[in-house]
C-alpha positions as CSV (number, residue, x, y, z in Angstrom):
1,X,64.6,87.6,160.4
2,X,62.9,87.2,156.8
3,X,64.8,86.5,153.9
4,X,63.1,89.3,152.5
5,X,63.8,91.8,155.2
6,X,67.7,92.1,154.8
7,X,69.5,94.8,157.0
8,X,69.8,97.5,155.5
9,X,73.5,99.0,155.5
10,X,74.8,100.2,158.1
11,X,72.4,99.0,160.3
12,X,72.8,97.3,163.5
13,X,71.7,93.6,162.8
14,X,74.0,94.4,159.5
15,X,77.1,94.2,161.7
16,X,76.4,90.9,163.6
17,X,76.5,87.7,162.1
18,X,72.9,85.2,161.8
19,X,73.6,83.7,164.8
20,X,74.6,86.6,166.1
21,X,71.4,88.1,165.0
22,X,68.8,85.1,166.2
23,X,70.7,85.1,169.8
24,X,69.8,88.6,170.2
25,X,66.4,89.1,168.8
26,X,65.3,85.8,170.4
27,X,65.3,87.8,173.9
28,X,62.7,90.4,172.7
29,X,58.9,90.3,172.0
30,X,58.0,90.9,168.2
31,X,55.0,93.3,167.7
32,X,53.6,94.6,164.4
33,X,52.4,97.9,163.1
34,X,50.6,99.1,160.2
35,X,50.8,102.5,158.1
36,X,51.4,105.8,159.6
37,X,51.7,104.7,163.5
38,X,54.1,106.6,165.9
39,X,56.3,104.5,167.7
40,X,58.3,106.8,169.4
41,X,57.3,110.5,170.3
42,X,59.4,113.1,170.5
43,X,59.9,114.4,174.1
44,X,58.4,110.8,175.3
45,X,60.4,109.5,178.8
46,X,59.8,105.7,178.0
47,X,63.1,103.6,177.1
48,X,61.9,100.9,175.5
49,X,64.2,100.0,172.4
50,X,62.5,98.5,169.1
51,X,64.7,96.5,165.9
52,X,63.2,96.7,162.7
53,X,62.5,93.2,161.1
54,X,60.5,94.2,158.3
55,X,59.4,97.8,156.9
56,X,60.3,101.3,156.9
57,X,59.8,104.1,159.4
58,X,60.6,108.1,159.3
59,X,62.5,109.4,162.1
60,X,61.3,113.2,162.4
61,X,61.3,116.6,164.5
62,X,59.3,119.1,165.0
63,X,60.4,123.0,164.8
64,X,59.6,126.4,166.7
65,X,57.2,127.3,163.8
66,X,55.2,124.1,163.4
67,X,57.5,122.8,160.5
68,X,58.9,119.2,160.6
69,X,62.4,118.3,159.8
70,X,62.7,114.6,158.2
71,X,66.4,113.3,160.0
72,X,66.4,109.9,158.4
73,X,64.6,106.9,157.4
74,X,65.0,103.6,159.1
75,X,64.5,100.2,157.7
76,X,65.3,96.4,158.3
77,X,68.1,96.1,160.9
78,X,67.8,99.2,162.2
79,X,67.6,99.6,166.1
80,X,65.2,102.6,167.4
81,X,65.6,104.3,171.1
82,X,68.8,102.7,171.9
83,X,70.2,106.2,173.2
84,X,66.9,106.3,175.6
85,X,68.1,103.2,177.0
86,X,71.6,103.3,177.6
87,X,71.7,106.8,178.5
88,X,68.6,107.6,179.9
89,X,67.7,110.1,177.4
90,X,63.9,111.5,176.5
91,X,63.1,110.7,172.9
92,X,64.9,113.4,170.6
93,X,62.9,112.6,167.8
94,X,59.2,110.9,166.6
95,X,59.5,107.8,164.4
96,X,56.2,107.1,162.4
97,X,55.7,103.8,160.2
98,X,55.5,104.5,156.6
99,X,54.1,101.0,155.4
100,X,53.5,98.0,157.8
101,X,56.3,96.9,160.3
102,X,57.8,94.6,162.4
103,X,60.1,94.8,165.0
104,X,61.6,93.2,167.9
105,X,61.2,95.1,170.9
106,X,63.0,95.1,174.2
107,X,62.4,97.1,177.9
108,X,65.3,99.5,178.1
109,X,67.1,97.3,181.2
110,X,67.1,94.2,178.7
111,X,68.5,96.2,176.1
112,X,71.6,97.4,177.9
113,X,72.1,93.8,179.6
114,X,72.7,92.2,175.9
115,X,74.9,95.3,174.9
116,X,77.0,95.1,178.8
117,X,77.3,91.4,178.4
118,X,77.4,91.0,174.6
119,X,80.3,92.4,172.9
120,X,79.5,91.3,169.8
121,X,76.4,93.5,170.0
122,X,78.3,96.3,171.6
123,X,80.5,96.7,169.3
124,X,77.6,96.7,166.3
125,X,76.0,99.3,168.1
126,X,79.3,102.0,167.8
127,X,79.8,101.0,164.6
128,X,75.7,101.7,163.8
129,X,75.9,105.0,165.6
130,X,79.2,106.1,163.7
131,X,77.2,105.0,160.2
132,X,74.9,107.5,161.6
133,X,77.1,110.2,162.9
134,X,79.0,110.3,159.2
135,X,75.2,110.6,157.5
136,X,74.2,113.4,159.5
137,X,77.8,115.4,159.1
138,X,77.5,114.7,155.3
139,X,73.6,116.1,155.6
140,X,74.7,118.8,157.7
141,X,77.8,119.7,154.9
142,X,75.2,119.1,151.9
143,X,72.7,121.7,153.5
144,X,75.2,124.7,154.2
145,X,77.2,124.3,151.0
146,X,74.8,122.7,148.0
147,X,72.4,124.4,146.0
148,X,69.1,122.6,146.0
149,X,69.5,120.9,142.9
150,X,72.3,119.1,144.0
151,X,70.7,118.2,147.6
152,X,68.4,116.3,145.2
153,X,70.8,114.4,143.5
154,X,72.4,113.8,146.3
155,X,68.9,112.7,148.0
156,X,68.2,110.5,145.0
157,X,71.8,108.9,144.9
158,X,71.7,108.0,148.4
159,X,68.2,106.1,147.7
160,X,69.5,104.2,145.0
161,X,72.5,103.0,146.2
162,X,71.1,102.3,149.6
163,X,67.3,101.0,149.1
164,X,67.2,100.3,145.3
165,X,66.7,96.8,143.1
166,X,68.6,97.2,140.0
167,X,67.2,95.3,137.0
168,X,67.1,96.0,133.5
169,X,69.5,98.8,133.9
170,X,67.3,100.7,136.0
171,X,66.8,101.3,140.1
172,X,63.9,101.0,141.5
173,X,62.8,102.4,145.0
174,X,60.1,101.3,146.1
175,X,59.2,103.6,149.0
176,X,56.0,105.7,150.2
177,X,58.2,109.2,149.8
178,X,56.7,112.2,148.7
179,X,58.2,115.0,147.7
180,X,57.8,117.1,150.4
181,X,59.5,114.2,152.6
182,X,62.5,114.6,150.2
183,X,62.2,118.9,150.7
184,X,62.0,118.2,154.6
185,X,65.2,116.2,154.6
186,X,67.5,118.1,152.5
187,X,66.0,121.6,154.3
188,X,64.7,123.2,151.1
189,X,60.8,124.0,149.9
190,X,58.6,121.9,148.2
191,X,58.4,124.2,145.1
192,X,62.6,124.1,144.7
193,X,62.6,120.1,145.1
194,X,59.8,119.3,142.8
195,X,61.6,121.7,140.0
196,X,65.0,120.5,140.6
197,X,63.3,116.7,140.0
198,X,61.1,117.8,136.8
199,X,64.7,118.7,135.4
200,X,65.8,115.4,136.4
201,X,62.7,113.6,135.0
202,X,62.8,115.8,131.7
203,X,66.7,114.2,130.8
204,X,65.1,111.0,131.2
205,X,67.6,110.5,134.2
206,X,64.5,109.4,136.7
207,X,61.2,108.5,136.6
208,X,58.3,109.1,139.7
209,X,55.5,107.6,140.3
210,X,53.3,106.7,143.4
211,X,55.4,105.3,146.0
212,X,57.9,104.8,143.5
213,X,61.3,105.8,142.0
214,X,63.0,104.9,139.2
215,X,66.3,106.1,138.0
216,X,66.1,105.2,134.5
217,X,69.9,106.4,133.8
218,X,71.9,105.5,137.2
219,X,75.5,106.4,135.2
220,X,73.9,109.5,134.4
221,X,72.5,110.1,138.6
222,X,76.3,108.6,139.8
223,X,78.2,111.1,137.4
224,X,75.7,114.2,139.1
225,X,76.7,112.6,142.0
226,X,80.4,112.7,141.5
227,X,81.0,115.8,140.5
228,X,79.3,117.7,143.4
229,X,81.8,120.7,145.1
230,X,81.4,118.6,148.7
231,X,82.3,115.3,147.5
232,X,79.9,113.4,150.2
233,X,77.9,111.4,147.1
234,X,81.0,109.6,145.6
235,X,79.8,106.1,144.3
């Protein structure tokens, strides 16, 4: 893997050492993508499984009235369609690159052979799926309980601490995210999420621009964060 692509947390390739990592990924085929291409649609049969090397993806669904609810991004280390493989699911969600993309892909069978004979890598993948499973309980929690201001700061905390570069004081992330991706994730309208974040922006707390956010005050974001009534944000 690139020294600039390092797992992200939580991750699969995060839980398994280099070795660990090059003896897996060296029995797949790498492929690349560029911006905005689907590489798994939702309701598809196929059971291929793809690991993200290098760039992020959005991991989506579509609703009765034509309205799509973000789940998650996905970057470096993440695996995609391991579910379709190991249980022989269809695909319960589309993933669409966001910037260009690597990955490492494997055919469903060769998939489950490294997890059945690898314990190493079976054991990454329960901890991957309970990182997962604890994300979407908080999301879930956040959504029936939080006004949408605080969905925001919660949004915004998560992005820094997860995906940001801290320098100067500041944290950057450096993302293609609008803010209607932010509105589909957290389950609120566009018009509530860009007020809640011209509040943020008029405290000086975070700056937006193009595919970039900054949080000029992160103290100021992790104290927000703190003192929400669910307690899922705490730094």
């Amino acid at each position: 893997m690139d020294d600039r692509a390092v797992p992200v947390a939580g991750s699969l390739l995060a839980f398994l050492d280099a070795e660990q990592v090059r003896a897996l990924l060296s029995s797949g085929v790498e492929r690349a993508y560029g911006p905005n291409e689907v590489l798994v649609r939702e309701g598809d049969p196929t059971d291929h499984v793809q690991v993200l090397r290098a760039g992020w993806v959005r991991v989506s669904t579509t609703v009765e009235d034509g309205g799509e609810i973000l789940y998650a991004l996905r970057g470096p280390g993440d695996v995609i369609g391991e579910m379709a493989a190991l249980l022989g699911w269809p695909r319960t969600a589309s993933v669409r690159t966001i910037e260009p993309v690597r990955v490492t892909q494997f055919s469903g069978a060769g998939f489950a052979r490294a997890v059945r004979e690898r314990p190493e890598v079976s054991l990454a993948v329960i901890k991957a799926l309970a990182h997962r499973l604890r994300e979407a309980e908080a999301a879930r929690v956040d959504i029936a309980t939080l006004e949408v201001s605080d969905r925001v700061v919660g949004c915004l905390f998560h992005l820094a601490r997860d995906h940001g570069v801290s320098a100067d004081g500041k944290v950057s992330v450096e993302l293609p995210l609008t803010q209607q991706d932010i509105a589909d994730h957290i389950g609120a309208s566009l018009r509530a999420v860009a007020r809640a974040i011209a509040v943020l922006r008029d405290r000086g707390v975070v700056h937006t621009s193009r595919k970039r956010i900054t949080v000029a005050r992160p103290a100021v974001l992790a104290a927000l964060a703190r003192s929400m009534p669910s307690g899922t944000h705490q730094p």
